[in-house]
C-alpha angles and dihedrals in degrees: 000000000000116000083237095048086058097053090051088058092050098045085064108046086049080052091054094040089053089047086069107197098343140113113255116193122213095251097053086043085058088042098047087038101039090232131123121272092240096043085056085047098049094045097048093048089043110043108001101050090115101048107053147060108245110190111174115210103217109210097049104036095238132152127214121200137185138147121281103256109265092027116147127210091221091056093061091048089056093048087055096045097046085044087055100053086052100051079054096050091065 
């Protein structure tokens, strides 16, 4: 995994985890990140998916998004680390 592509990742779960109980949309999560709505996207599809609450408003095609309850931050550290190495190991 790319060292940017880490902190991304990080940027948004410290969004979510800011957020407290609430649901956060795409968009707001990019706003709040200043990252791009399909790089938040990407990254929670690919490598949050987890770890978080996906509820999907029909009509408008929207997302919500927030962390599962009694996730830690440090957890998800761990998953990625442990991801990475192996990625490495192939």
């Amino acid at each position: 995994m790319r060292k940017d592509t880490a902190e991304n990742i990080i940027k948004i779960v410290k969004c979510l985890k800011g957020a407290e109980e609430g649901w956060l949309w795409i968009r707001e999560i990019a706003r709040r990140t200043n990252l791009h709505r399909k790089t938040v996207s990407r990254l929670v599809d690919n490598h949050l998916s987890m770890f978080v609450d996906i509820q999907t408003m029909e009509p408008f095609n929207v997302r919500m998004i927030r962390l599962k309850p009694g996730t830690d931050i440090n957890g998800v550290y761990r998953f990625l680390s442990t991801m990475e190495k192996l990625n490495n190991a192939k």
